[in-house]
C-alpha positions in Angstrom: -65.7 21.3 -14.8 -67.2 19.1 -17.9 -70.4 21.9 -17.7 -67.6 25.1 -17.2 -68.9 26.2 -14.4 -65.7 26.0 -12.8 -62.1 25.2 -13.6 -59.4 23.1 -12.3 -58.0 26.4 -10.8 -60.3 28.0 -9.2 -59.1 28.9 -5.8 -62.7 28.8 -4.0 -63.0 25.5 -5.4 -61.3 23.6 -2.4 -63.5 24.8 0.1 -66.5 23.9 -2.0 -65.1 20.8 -2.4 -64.8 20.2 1.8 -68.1 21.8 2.8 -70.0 19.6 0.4 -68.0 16.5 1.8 -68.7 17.3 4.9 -71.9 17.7 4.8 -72.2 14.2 3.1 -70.5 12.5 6.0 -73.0 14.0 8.3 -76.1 12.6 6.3 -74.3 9.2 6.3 -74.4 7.1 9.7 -71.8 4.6 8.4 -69.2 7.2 7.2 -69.8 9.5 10.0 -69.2 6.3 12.2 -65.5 6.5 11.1 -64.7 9.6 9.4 -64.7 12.9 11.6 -64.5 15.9 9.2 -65.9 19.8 9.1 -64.3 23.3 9.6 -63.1 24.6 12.7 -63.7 28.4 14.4 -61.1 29.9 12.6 -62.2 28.3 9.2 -59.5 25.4 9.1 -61.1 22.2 8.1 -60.5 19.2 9.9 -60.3 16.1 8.2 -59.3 12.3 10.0 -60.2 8.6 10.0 -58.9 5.8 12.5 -55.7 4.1 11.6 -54.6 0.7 13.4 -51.6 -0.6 11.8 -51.7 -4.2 12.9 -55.4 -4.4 11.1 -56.1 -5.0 7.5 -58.5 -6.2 5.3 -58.7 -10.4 4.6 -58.9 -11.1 1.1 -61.2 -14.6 1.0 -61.8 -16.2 -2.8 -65.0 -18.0 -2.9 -64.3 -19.5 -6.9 -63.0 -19.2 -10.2 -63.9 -18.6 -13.4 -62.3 -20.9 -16.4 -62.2 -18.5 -19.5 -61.5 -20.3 -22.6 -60.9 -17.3 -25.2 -61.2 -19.2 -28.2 -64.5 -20.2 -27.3 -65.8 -17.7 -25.8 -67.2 -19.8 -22.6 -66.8 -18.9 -18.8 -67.4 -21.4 -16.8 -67.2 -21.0 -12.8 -66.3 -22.7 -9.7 -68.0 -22.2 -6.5 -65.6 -23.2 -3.7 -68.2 -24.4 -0.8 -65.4 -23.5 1.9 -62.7 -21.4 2.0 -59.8 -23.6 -0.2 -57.8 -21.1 -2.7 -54.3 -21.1 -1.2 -54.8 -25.0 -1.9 -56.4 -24.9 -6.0 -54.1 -22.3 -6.3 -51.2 -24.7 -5.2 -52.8 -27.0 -7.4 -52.6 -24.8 -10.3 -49.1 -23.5 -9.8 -48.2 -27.1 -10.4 -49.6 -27.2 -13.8 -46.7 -25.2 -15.2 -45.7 -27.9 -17.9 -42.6 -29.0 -16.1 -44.6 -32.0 -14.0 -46.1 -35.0 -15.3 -49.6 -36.9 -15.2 -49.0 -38.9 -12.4 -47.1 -36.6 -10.4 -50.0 -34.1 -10.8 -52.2 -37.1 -9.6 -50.3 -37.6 -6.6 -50.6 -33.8 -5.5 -54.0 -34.2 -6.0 -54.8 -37.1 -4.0 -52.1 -36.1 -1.2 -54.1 -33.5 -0.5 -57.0 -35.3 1.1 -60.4 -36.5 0.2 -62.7 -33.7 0.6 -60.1 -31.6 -1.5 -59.2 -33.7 -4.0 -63.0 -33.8 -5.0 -63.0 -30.2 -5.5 -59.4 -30.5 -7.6 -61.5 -32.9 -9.4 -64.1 -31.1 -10.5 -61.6 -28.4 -11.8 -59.7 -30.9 -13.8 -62.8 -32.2 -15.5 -63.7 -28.5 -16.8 -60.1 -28.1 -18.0 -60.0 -30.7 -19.4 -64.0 -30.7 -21.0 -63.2 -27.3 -22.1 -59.8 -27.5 -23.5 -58.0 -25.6 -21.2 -55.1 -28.6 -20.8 -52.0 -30.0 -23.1 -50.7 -32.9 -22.5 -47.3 -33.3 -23.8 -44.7 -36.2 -24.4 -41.9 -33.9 -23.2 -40.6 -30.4 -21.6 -38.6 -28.4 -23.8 -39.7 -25.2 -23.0 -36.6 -24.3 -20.0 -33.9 -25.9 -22.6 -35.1 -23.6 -25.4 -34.7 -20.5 -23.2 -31.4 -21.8 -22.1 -30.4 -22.3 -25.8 -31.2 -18.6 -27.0 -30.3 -16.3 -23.8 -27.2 -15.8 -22.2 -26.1 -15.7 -18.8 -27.0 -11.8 -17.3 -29.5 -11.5 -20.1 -32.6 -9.4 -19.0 -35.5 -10.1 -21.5 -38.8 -8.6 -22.1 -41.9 -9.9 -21.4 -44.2 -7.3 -22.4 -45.0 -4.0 -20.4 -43.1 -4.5 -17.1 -42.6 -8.3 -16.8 -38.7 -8.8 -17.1 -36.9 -12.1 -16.8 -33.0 -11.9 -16.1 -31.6 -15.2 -16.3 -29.1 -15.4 -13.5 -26.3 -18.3 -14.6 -28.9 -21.1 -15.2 -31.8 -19.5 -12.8 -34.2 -17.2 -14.2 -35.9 -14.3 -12.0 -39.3 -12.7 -12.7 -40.1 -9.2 -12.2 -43.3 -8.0 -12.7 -45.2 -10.4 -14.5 -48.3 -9.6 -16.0 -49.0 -12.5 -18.7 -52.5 -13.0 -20.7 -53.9 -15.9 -21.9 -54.3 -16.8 -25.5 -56.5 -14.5 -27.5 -58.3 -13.0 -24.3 -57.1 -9.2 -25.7 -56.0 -9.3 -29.2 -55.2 -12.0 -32.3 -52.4 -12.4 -31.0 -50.3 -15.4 -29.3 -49.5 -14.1 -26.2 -46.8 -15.7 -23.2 -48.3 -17.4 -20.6 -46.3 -19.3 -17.3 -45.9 -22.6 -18.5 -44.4 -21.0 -21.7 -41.3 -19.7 -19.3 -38.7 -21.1 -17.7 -39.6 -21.9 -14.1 -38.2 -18.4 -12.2 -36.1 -18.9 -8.7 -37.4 -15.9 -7.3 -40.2 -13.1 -8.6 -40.2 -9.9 -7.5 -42.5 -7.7 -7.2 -42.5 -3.4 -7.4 -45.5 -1.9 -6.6 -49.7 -2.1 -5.7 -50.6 -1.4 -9.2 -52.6 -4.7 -11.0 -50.5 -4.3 -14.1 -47.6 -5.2 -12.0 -49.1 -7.6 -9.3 -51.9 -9.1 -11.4 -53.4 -12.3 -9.8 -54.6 -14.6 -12.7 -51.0 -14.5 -13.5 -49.6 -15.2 -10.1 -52.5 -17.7 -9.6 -50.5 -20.0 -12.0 -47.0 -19.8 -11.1 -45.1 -22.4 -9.2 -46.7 -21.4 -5.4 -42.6 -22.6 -3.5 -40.8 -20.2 -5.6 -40.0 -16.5 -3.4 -41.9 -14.0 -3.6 -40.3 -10.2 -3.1 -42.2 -7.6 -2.0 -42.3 -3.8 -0.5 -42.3 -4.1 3.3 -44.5 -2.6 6.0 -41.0 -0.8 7.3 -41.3 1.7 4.8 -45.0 2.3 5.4 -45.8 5.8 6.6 -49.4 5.1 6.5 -50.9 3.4 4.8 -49.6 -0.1 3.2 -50.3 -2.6 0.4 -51.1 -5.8 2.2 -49.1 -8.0 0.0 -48.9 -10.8 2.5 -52.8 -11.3 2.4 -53.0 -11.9 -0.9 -50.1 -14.1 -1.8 -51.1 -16.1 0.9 -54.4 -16.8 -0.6 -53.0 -17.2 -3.7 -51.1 -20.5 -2.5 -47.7 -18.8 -1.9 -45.6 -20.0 1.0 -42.3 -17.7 0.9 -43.2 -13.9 1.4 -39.9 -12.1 1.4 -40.8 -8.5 2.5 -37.7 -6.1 1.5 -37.1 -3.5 2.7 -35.3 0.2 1.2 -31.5 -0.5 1.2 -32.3 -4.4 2.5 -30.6 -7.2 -0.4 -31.7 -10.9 -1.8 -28.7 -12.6 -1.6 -28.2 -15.2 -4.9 -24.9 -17.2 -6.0 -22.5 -14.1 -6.9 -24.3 -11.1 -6.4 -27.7 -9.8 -4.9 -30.7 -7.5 -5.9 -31.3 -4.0 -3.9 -34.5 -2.9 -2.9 -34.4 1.0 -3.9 -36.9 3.4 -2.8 -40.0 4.1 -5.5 -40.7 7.4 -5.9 -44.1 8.5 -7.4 -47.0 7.1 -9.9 -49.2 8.3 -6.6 -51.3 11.7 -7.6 -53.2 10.9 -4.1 -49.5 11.3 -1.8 -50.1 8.2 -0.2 -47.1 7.3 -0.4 -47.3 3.7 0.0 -44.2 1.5 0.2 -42.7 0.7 -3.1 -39.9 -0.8 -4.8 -37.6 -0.4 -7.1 -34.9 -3.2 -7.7 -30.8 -3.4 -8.3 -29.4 -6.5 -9.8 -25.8 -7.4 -8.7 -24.5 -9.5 -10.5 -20.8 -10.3 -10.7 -19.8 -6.1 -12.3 -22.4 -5.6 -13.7 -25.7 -3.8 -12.6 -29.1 -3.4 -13.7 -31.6 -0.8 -12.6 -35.5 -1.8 -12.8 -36.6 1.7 -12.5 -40.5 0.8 -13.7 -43.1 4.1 -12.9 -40.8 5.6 -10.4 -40.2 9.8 -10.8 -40.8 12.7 -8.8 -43.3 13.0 -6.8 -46.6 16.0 -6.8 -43.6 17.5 -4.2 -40.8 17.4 -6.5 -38.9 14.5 -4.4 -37.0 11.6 -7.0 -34.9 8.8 -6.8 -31.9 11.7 -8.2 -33.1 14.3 -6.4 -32.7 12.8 -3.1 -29.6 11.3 -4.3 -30.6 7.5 -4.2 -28.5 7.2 -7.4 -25.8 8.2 -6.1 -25.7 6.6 -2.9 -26.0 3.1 -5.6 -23.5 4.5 -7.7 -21.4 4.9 -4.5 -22.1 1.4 -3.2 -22.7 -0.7 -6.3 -20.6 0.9 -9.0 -22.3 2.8 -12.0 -25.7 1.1 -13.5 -24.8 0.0 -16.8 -28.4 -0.7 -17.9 -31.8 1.0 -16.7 -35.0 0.1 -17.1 -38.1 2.8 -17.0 -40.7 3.9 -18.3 -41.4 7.2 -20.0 -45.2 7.7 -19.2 -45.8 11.3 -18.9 -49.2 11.1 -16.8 -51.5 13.8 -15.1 -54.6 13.2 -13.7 -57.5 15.0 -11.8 -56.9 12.7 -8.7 -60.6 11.7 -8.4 -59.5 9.2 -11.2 -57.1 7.3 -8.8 -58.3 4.7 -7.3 -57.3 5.8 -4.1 -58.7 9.7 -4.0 -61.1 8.1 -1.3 -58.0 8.0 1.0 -56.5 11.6 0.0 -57.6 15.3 1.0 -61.7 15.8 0.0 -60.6 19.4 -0.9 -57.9 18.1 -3.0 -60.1 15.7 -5.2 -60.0 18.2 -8.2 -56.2 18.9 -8.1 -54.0 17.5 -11.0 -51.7 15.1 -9.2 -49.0 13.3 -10.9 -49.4 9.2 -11.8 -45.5 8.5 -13.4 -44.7 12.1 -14.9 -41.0 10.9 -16.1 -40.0 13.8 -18.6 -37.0 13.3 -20.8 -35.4 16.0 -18.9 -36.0 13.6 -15.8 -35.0 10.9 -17.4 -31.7 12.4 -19.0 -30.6 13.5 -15.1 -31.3 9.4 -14.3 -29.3 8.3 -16.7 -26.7 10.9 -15.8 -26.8 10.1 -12.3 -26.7 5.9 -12.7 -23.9 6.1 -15.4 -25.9 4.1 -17.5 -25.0 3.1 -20.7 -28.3 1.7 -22.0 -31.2 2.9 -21.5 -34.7 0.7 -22.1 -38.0 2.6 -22.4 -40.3 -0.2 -21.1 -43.8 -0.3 -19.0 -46.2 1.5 -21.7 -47.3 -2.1 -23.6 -44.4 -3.2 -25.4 -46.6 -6.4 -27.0 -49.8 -6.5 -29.0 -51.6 -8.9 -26.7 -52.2 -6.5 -23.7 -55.6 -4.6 -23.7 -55.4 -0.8 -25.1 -58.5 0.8 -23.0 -55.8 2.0 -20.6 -54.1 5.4 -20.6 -50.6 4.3 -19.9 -50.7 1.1 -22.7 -49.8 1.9 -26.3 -49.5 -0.6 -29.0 -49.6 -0.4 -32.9 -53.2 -1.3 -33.2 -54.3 2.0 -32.9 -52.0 4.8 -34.1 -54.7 7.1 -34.0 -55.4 6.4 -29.9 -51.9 7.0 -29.0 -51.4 10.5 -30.7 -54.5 11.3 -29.2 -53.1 10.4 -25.6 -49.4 11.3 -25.9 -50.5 15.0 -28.0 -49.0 17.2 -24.9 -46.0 14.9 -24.1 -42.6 15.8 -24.6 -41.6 12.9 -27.7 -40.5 10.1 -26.3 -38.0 9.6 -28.9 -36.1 12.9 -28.5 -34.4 11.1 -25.5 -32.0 9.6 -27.1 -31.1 13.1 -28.3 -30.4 13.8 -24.7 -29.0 10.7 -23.7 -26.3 10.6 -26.2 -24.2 13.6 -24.9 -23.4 10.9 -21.9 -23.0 8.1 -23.8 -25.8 6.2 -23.1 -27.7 4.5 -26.0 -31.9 4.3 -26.2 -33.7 1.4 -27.0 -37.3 1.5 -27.4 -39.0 -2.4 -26.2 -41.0 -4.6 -27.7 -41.4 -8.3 -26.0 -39.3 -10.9 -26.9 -38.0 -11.8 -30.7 -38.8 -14.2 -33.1 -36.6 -17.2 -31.3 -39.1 -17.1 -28.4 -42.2 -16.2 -30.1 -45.2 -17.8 -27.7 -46.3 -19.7 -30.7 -42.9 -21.4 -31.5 -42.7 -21.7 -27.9 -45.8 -23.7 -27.4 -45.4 -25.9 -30.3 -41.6 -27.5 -28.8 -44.0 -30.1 -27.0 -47.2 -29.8 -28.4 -47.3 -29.0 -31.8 -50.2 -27.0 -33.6 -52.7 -25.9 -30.6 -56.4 -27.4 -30.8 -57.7 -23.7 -32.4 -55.4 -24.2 -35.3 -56.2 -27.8 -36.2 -59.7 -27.5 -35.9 -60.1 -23.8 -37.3 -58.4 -20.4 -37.7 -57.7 -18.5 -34.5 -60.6 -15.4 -33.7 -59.8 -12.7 -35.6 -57.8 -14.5 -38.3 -58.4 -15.8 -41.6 
């Protein structure tokens, strides 16, 4: 296609496309091993590999790599046996809510051979800079003191935290250490509130990223999609939170409910973000809470099929159960891709590889019917950045670094902004998010126990002068 000697619809280009694979598989022992493929008498082609539903992959770390972005050092940690479920433990309880000699007592609890290793890690924290040792914990009081109860805040792309009376649940949380993107003081665990439940949506690693979940509290639930829902293929969520040092998986499935004190949160089918049909289960997520709802809607939207949350009328089977939405949460990404780019074209159609496949197509027009549908009253565009510490290489983050990158991107989307056009026939309102506000800057937040960090006392942050 980049040389023009074909285009993205040309109708001989599919069988090109599965004769040529073929062909490969046959000149390959290991794939031919597994995959059975090639066209049939009456020029169908045939295309299959094994499936065994109680199988899937381990995940295993074998180290870590420390990262100090200020400095600019990496420094790894070879694990000589298989130990991550217990560093990670270990880490989780660095969340700035325990102290010195409670973190001692984990440590040596944890037997000899271990504690060595937790040793070792300590001493590069510590050498490196990576540790603050405070006098007290203000950081849970301060969040107390400037939300409300049923407040929903955001974190920055799709990480929500809805405080929940005096609990605090985490939905998506994708945080970054200081300075590792951008100039910018970004959120990082210890600077929250400790959460009494996360929840997770869907396989993507901007919303299950694993340096964040490697250093949240490892005793707190975990909610995922379940294997129910599965029609093939799955996310194996359970493999790799158990690694990561978590001990309560909740898998959840579509129409299945978390009970908490006065209300509950829905799992809701997830529709879309897959160019590939995979269709692997996904959630979305209702919060109950005492009258008043709250839709976290993140990437869903019609599928490459034309199937939707509205369409299929999962909004107003809610609607009917629940009462109407008052507040929704989605994005309005407007993505599609040639679905070699997905990271999962390997497991879709060979003759389909050069098709344009849908990865979150939410048009305002699909957007408007949503709203419509839930009854909502507010509507938060969310999930496309939202905060200036996030990298901007990827197609679906937008941030006001680069103007120029994000007209080039969003050139053949419909405006975002007209929305609220749309919305306001309905009487829903638009708000656009950014993270946080000044009250809970991550800044202001570290300094409650710990003053000016090391960079500033000793120099001016990289990138600042």
């Amino acid at each position: 296609m980049f040389s023009r000697r074909a285009t993205l619809g040309d109708p001989s280009l599919r069988a090109r496309l599965e004769d040529a694979y073929a062909e490969l598989v046959r000149s390959r022992p290991q794939l031919s091993a597994h995959i059975r493929c090639g066209r049939g008498p009456d020029g169908t082609f045939q295309w299959e590999f094994p499936l065994d539903p109680a199988k899937s992959a381990t995940i295993t770390y074998t180290g870590l790599r420390i990262f100090n972005a200020v400095a600019r050092q990496a420094m790894p940690l070879d694990f000589e046996r298989p130990i991550a479920p217990a560093v990670a433990k270990f880490l989780g309880f660095l969340d700035g809510t325990h102290t010195v000699s409670e973190v001692r007592t984990v440590a040596t609890a944890s037997g000899r051979d271990l504690e060595r290793h937790l040793g070792r890690l300590m001493d590069l924290l510590t050498k490196h800079d990576c540790l603050a040792v405070s006098a007290r914990a203000s950081v849970r009081s301060r969040w107390l003191e400037a939300t409300s109860d049923r407040d929903i805040v955001h974190l920055g792309h799709a990480a929500l935290l809805y405080r929940q009376r005096d609990s605090f649940f985490l939905f998506d949380p994708w945080l970054m250490p200081w300075f590792a993107e951008s100039a910018v003081p970004s959120l990082w665990g210890s600077l929250l509130p400790r959460p009494a439940a996360i929840f997770l949506t869907h396989d993507h690693d901007d919303h299950v990223d694993p340096p964040t979940l490697l250093h949240l509290p490892k005793d707190v639930p975990v909610v995922v999609p379940s294997r129910k829902n599965r029609r093939a293929l799955y996310f194996d969520y359970l493999a790799l939170l158990r690694e990561l040092g978590f001990t309560q998986v909740i898998e959840l499935a579509h129409g299945d409910s978390w009970k908490f004190d006065g209300g509950e949160v829905v799992s809701v089918p997830f529709f879309g973000e897959d160019p590939c049909d995979i269709e692997m289960p996904r959630n979305c997520y209702l919060i109950v809470d005492r009258g008043r709802n709250t839709l976290v809607h993140v990437d869903s939207g019609p599928t490459n099929s034309g199937k939707s949350a509205v369409k299929e009328g999962v909004i107003d089977e809610l609607v009917r159960r629940h009462g109407p939405i008052a507040t929704l949460f989605a994005s309005q990404q407007q993505l599609l891709e040639v679905r070699t780019y997905a990271a999962h074209a390997c497991l879709s159609h060979p003759g389909r590889w050069l098709e344009s496949g849908e990865n979150g197509h939410l048009t305002n027009s699909y957007l408007t019917q949503l709203a419509a549908s839930a009854k909502a009253r507010l509507f938060v565009s969310y999930a496309t950045g939202g905060a200036d510490w996030y990298p901007d290489h990827l197609s679906f983050m937008f941030s006001q670094r680069n103007p120029a990158r994000t007209a080039l991107l969003t050139a053949n989307w419909e405006p975002p902004e007209q929305l609220k056009e749309k919305l306001a026939p309905s009487g829903c309102r638009y708000h656009y998010s950014h993270a946080l506000d000044i009250s809970l800057d991550p800044l202001q937040l570290y300094r409650l126990d710990n003053g000016d960090p090391p960079f500033m006392r000793q120099a001016t942050p990289p990138g600042r002068t």
